[in-house]
C-alpha positions in Angstrom: 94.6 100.7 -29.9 92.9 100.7 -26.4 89.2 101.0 -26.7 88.6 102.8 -23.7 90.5 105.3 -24.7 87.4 107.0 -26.0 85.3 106.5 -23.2 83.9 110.0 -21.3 83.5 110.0 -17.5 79.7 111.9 -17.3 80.9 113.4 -14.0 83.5 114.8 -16.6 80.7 117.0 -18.5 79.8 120.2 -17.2 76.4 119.4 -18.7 73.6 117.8 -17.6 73.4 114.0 -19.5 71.2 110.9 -19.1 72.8 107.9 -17.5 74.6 105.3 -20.5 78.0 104.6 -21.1 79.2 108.0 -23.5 82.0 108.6 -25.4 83.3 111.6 -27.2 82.9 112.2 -30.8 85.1 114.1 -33.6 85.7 117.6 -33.0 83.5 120.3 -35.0 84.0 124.0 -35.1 80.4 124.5 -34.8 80.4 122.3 -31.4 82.2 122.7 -28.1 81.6 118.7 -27.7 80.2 116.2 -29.8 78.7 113.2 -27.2 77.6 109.4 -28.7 75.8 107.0 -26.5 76.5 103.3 -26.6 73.3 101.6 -26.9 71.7 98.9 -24.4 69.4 96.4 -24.2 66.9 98.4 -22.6 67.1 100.8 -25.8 64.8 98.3 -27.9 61.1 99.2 -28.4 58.2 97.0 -26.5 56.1 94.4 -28.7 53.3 96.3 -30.0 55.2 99.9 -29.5 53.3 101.0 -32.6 49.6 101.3 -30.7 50.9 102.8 -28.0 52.9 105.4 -30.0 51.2 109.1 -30.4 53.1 109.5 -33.5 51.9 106.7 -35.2 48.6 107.2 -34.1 48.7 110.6 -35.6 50.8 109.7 -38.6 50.7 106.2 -39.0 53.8 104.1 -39.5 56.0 105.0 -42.1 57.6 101.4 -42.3 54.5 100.9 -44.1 53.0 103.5 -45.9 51.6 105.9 -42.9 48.3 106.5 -42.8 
């Protein structure tokens, strides 16, 4: 099987995406196209994400209980 044979040009989308490396999901009859995003690097959270986060000022982390 040749995995590229998922991959999706984004200059193949008539929508407008964010930059990444995309490839096209199952079909749905609900959904003209069904778009998944390879994760990077760059996609992991900062040390200390939590007190810089408005949710989890406002909620509290649920990892641990929330507020």
């Amino acid at each position: 099987m040749d995995v590229d044979s998922d991959v999706v040009n984004a200059s193949d989308i008539p929508i407008p995406i964010p930059p990444g490396k995309w490839r096209k999901g199952i079909s749905h009859p609900k959904a003209k196209c069904i778009l998944l995003r390879f994760s990077t690097r760059t996609d992991k959270k900062r040390p200390q994400a939590e007190k810089m986060s408005e949710y989890y000022k406002k909620y509290g982390n649920p990892n641990y209980g929330g507020k």
